[in-house]
N, C-alpha and C positions, 0 to 999 in steps of 0.2 A: 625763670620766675620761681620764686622762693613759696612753698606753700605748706599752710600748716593747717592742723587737727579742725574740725568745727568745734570742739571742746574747749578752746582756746576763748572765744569767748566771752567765757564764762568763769575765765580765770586772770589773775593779773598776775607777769612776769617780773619777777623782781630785779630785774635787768640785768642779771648773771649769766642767764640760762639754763640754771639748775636747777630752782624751785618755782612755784608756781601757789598761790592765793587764791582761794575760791572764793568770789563776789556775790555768787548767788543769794538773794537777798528772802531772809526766811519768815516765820508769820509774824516776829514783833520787829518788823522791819530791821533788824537788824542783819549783816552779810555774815556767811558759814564761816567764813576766816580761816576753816581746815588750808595747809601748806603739806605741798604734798610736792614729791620727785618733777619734774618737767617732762614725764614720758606721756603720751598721748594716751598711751594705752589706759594708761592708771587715772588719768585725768577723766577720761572717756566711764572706765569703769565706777569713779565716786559718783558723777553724776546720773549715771541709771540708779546703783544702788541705793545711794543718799534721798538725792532730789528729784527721782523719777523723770528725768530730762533725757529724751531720746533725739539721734541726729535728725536734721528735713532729711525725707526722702531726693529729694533735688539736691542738697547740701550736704549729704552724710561724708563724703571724705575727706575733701582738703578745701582752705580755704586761703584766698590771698591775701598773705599781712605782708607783702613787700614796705608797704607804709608805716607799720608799726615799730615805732623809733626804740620801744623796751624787746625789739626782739632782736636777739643773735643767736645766727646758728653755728653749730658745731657740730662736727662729723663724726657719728658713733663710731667706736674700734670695734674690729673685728678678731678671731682666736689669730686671726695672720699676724698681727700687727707684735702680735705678745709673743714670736714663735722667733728661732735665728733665724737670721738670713744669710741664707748662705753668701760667702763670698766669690768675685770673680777670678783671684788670686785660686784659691782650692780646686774650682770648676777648672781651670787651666793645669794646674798641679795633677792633679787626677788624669788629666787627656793624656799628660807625658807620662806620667808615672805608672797608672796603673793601666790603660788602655797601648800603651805604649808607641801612641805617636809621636813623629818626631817634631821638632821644634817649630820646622820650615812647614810643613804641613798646616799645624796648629794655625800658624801666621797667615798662611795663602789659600786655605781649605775654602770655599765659597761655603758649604755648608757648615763646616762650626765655625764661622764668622757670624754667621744668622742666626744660628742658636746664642752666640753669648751674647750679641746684639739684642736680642727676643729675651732672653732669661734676665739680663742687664742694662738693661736703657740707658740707665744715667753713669754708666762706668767707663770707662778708656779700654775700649778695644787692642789687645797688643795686635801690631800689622806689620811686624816684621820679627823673623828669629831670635833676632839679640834681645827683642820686649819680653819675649815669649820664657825667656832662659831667666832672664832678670825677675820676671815676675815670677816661676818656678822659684827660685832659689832663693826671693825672701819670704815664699810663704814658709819655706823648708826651715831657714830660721825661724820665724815666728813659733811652728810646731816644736821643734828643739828646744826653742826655750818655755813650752808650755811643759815639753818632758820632763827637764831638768826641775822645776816647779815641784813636778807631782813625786822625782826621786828624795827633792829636798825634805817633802813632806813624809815620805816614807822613812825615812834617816832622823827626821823630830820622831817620830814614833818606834824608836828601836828596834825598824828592819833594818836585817843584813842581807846580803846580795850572795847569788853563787855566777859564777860566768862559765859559759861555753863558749869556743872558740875553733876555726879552721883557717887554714892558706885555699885560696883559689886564685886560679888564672886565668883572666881573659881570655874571651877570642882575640882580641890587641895584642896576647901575649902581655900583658900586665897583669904582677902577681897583689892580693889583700889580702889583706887578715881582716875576718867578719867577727865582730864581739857580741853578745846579748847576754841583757844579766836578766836573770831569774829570781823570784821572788816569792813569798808561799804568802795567801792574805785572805781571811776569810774561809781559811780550812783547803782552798784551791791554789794550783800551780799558775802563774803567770809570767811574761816575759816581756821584756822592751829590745827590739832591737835598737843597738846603737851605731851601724853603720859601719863601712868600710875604711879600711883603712890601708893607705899604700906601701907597698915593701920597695924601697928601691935598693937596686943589686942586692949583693949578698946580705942574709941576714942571718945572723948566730943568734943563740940563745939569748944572751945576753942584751943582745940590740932588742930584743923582739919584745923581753918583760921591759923594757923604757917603752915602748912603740906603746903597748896597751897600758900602762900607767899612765902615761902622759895624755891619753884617748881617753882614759875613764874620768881622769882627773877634770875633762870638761864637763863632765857631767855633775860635777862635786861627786867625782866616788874616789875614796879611798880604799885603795887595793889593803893595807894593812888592817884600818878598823871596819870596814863595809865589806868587805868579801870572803867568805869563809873558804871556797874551796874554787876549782876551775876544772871543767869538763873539754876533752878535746881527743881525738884522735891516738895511735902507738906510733903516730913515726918520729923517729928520734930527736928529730927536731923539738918535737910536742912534750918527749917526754923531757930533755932538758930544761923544756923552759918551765916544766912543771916542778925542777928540781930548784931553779933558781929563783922561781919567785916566791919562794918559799911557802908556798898552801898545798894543802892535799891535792891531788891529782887523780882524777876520774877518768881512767879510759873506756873510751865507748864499747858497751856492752856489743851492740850490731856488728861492729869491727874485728871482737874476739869472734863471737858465731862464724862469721863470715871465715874467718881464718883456721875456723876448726873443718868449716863442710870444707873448704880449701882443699885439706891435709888428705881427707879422705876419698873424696871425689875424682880430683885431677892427680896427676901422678907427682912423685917427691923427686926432689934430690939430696943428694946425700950431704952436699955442703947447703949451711944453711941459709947462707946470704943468697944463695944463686935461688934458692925455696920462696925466700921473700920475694925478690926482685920477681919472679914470677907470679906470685901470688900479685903484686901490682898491675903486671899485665894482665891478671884475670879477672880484676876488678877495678875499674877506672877510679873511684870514689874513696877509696882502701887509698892511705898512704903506705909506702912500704918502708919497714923500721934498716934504713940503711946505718952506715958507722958513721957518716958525716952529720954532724949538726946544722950544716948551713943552708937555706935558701936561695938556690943558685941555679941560673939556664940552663948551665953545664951540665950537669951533677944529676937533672931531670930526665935527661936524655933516654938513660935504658928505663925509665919509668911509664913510657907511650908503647900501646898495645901496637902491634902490626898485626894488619887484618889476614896479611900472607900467611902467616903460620897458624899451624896447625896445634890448638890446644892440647896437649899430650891429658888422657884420663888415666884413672887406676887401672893397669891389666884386670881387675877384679870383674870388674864394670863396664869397663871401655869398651868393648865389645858392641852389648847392649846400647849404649846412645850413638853410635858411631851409625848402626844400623838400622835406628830409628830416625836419625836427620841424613841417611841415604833414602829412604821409603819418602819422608817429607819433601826432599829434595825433587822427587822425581814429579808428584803430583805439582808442588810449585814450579815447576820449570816446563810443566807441558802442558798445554791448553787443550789438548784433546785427553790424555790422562785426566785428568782435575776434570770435565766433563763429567768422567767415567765415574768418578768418587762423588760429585755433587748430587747424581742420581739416585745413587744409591744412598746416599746420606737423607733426603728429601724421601724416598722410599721408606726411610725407617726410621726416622726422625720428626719427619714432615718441617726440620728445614737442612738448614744448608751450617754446619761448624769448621770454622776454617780450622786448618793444624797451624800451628805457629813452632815456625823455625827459629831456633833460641839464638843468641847472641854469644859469642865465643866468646866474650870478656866478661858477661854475667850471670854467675849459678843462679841467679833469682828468674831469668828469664827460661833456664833448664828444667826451672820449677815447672813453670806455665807450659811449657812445651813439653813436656811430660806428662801432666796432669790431662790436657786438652788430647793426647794422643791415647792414651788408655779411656777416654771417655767416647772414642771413635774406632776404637779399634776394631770390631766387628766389622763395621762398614771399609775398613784400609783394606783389613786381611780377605773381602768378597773382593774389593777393588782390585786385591794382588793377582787375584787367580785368573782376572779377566781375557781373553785372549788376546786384546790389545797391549798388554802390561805382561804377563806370566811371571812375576818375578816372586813366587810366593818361597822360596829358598833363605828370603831376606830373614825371614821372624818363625820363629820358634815358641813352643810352653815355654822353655831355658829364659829367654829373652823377656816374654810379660813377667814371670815369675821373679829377676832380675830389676826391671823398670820397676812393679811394686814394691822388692827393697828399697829401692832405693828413692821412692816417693815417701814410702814410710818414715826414711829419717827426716828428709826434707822438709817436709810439710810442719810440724810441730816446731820446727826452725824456724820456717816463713813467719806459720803464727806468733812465736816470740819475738821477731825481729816486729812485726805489723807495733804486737803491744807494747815492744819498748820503745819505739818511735811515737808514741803518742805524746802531747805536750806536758799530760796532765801527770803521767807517770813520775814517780819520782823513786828513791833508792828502795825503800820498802819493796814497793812495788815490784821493781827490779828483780829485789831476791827472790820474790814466790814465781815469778816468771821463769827464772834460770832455774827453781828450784824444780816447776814444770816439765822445764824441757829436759831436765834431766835424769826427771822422773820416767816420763815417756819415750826416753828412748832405751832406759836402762831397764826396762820389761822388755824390749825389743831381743831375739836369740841370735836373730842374722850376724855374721859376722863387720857387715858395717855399719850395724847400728852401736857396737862393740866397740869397732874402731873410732866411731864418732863420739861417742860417750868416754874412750881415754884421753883423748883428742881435747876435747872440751874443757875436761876438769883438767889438764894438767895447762892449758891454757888463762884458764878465771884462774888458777893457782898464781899464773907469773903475772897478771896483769888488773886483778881484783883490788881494791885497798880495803884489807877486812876492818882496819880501825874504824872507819868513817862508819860502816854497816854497824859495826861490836856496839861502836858506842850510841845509835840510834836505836837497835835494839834494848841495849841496857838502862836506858830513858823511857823506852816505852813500856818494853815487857821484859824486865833480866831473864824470865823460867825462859828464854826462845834462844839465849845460849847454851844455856843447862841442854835441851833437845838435839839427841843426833843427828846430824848434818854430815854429809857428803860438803861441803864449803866450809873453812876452817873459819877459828876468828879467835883474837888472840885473847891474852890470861884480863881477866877483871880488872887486876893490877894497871895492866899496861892500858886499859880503857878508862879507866878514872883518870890517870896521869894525863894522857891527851884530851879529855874532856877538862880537866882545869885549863890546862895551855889553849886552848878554844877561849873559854871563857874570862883567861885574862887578856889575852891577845884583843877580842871584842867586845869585852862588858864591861872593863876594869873600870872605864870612868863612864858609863852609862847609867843615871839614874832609872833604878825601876820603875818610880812613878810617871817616868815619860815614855815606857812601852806600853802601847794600845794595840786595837787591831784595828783596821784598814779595809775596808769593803770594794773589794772589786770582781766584776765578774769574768770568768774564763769558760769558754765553748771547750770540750772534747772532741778531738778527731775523731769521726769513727772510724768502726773496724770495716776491711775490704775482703777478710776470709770467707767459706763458704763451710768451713768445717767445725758443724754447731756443735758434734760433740765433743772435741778434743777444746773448743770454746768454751764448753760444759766445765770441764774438767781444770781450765785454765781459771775459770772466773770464781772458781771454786777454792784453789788456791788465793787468788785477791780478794776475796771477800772475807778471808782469815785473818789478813793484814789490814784489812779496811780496819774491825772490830780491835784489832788489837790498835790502833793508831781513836779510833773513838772513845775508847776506853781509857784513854789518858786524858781526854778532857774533862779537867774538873778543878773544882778551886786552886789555885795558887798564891803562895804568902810572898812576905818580904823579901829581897833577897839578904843573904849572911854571907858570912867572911868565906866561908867554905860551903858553897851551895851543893857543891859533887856531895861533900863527905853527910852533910845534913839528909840528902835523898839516899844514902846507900845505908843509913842508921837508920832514918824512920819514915822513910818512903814518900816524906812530902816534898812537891815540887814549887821552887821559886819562879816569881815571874824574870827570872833572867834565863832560868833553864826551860821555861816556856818557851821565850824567844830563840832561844838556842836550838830546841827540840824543832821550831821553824824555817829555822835557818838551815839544819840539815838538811830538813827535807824538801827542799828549794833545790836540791842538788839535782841533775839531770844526771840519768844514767847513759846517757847517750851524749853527739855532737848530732843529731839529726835537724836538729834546730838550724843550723848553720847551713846543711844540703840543701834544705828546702829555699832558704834566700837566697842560694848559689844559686837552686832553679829559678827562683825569681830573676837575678842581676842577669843572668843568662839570658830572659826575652829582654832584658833594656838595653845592656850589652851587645849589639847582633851585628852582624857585618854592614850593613847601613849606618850602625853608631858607633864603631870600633874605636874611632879619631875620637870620641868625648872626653872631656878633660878629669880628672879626678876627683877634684869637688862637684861637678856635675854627677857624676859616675853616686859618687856617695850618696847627692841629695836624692836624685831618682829611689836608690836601691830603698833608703831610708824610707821616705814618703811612699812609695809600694807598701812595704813592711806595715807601714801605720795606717795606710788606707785599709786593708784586708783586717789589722787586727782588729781597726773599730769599726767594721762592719760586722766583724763575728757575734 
């Protein structure tokens, strides 16, 4: 039964349900005729205020006008009503994608049957795999083309794109190539993943820039006028497709580090290829720069670490970690040893720090396990002497003395490799970072922080492209070539020349008045280091490049015929060199973008879903990708 205000009354409804007449009838008999909102409240409140009319105590709340032919009710809205509602399409999408259950599950699960049943009333439950896949794979459309949308929009506004790219291979044994363009907007780095793509058999250079044109081209991206550069890995592969598609080419800064601690850490050989191919072995994630260009079963083969063999170190060094994961060895391999060490560790700790036995394939894990063992080492060396153990012959001063060289160069590596890996970094950035690590390790006396520091430079020498840095530099601040540098970078000349060819290549039929900015927000990774003062020292360096990149913000004119030559006479910047100055710095110094979605495809990918189809394989990796970015 329908019941309303005792206010009502004393009001006539205009038979709408939204306003309301006061009848009250006043001292020259005439009625108030005040017309007010149909809220009770408000009806309630004129009548005490106005007419001194209070409800009966028996009758003050609701009264029954079931009868009352001027009355219709209507259901007030609530903030819910105004809010999205999620769909049942996304809630399934998410179960596969980002939770990573499988199809069959989703379908037969008693419990998230009940929950989409309970969250979804009025929706079509999927109750079998094939619904489950179907329903996944057109929300996955729907998002794609909400992408493509927001890229079109970015392309009216005279952004340009930078791409990273990598090869991975399934647990299937199925090889993709991962793309994500990059984009600078709102002063911040941002990224779209756009999904996997399949290699079948052999793939040359050649095939591979078709493979990604044709892949960007769904997105409306044009690789000629929308891309300015492409970030990716040293293996040969990589670098010819870098030569063929004709854009700059950014090898991953993490990739040369890694290949410098390589050189000096593990031991060499004297031919270079047999250097590489083991340098592949030593780190899974490292492509190694063979002479073949192609993408082939075959040809991968000496590429797979064996866990049989024996990492060969530096005689310099070798010694040292050889006799430190014999000491680790013994405590993990004996439950009554490891007893003996927990005791003592809880005795002078008051807890318990496990040692970590590092990985033959990865110096970053030699990091940890070195680190972790000098932070325990008092309690190993009581451990050694125990009568149950006596092995104290093992470790020497020679030995810590040794483990601290060679934490010394490490560490300031780790830390550069943490902050080039971050999304937000971009080449700027980059440089004060290597310039960092090259700082601190070239105060280093030891002779392997020597050898790491020749190592290095003559490394970023064969695989840096100084054009791209010269002429970011000489847009932002020219005095930071003029400045001695350990990093070369070539004559003014030759940096103008390739900043016009930029700027005809991408702006030549771009109206300036259709470049804007574009507001989007990006999250920073944080850092996972521990070591706040050489973080000190590091942020100290970014913070020099922050000012010198804020410092160029400031008006910009029309653009002219010759924007390069107009800024290098009288220092003003067009809004095309604006855009330009954006576009650079969208450039990734890294491919780490790419590993981390490899680790994503990895849990969707698993030996339960080996057999998934390819465009499954894509939509999954995709929709992971976009669930995690827009939660960030």
């Amino acid at each position: 039964m329908v019941k309303r205000s005792w206010a009502w009354k004393y009001f006539k409804d205009n038979g709408k349900g939204k306003d309301a007449k006061c009848e009250v009838k006043l001292e020259n008999d005439e009625k108030c005729g005040k017309e007010l909102q149909s809220a009770a409240k408000g009806l309630a409140e004129h009548l005490k205020r106005v007419h001194k009319i209070f409800p009966d105590e028996n009758n003050e709340e609701m009264i029954d006008h079931n009868d009352d032919e001027n009355y219709s009710h209507k259901k007030q809205k609530t903030i819910k009503d105004y809010l999205r509602q999620p769909l049942i399409e996304e809630s399934v999408a998410y179960a596969a994608a980002v939770e990573n259950h499988s199809f069959h599950l989703i379908a037969t699960s008693k419990l998230i049957q009940a929950g989409l049943m309970h969250k979804f009333p009025n929706s079509a439950i999927p109750k079998s795999a094939k619904s489950v896949i179907n329903m996944t794979y057109d929300y996955y459309l729907k998002v794609q083309e909400g992408i493509i949308y927001d890229i079109d929009s970015l392309i009216q506004c005279g952004k340009k794109f930078s791409i990273s790219l990598d090869e991975w291979t399934s647990i299937g044994n199925n090889k993709y190539v991962n793309i994500n363009l990059h984009f600078r907007n709102d002063e911040k780095m941002q990224y779209i993943n756009t999904g996997l793509v399949k290699i079948n058999g052999k793939c040359t250079a050649e095939q591979l820039v078709q493979l990604v044109k044709s892949h960007l081209a769904t997105f409306h991206i044009d690789t000629e006028k929308d891309v300015i550069s492409c970030s990716g890995d040293g293996a040969a592969l990589m670098k010819a497709f870098g030569r063929q598609i004709y854009l700059p080419y950014i090898i991953c800064m993490n990739h040369t580090i890694h290949l410098s601690v390589v050189d000096v850490i593990y031991k060499k050989y004297n031919v270079k290829s047999n250097n590489e191919n083991m340098i592949a072995e030593i780190e899974v994630d490292c492509d190694d720069e063979d002479i073949d260009d192609n993408i082939d079963d075959d040809d991968d083969e000496e590429n797979f670490s064996n866990d049989n063999e024996e990492v060969q170190f530096s005689d310099l060094y070798g010694s040292t970690i050889k006799n430190m994961r014999k000491i680790i060895r013994i405590f993990k391999l004996s439950a009554v040893k490891n007893h003996i060490l927990k005791k003592i560790m809880l005795r002078n700790y008051g807890k318990v720090l496990k040692l970590i036995l590092d990985c033959k394939t990865r110096w970053s894990s030699l990091y940890f396990s070195m680190k972790r063992f000098l932070e325990v080492l008092d309690s190993v060396l009581e451990a050694l002497e125990h009568r149950e153990i006596s092995k104290t012959y093992l470790w020497s001063e020679h030995h810590t003395h040794a483990l601290q060289e060679i934490l010394s160069v490490m560490e300031p590596a780790k830390i550069a490799i943490d902050s080039l890996s971050k999304d937000s970094t971009d080449l700027i950035e980059a440089e004060a970072i290597i310039d960092f690590l090259l700082k601190e390790v070239g105060e280093q006396s030891n002779i392997l922080a020597k050898e790491f520091f020749s190592s290095l430079l003559s490394r970023l020498n064969d695989r840096r492209d100084p054009k791209v840095i010269g002429l970011i530099f000489y847009l932002l601040s020219p005095k930071v070539l003029q400045e001695k540098s350990q990093l070369s970078y070539p004559s003014k000349t030759a940096i103008k020349k390739f900043g016009k060819e930029l700027l005809e290549r991408m702006y030549d039929d771009v109206d300036s008045t259709s470049i804007q900015t574009v507001c989007h927000n990006v999250d920073q990774m944080p850092s996972t280091s521990s070591a706040i003062s050489l973080f000190d020292r590091l942020n100290k360096s970014l913070n020099a490049m922050k000012e010198i990149k804020a410092s160029s913000s400031s008006d910009f004119h029309d653009s002219t015929k010759n924007d390069i030559d107009e800024y290098d006479k009288h220092g003003k910047k067009t809004k095309k060199l604006k855009a330009l100055i954006d576009a650079l710095l969208s450039i990734p110094p890294t491919s780490t973008r790419c590993e981390r979605n490899f680790s994503l495809s990895s849990h969707i990918v698993s030996k339960q879903r080996s057999q998934m189809s390819d465009k499954h394989v894509n939509a999954l990796c995709f929709l992971k990708s976009y669930f995690l970015n827009k939660k960030q």
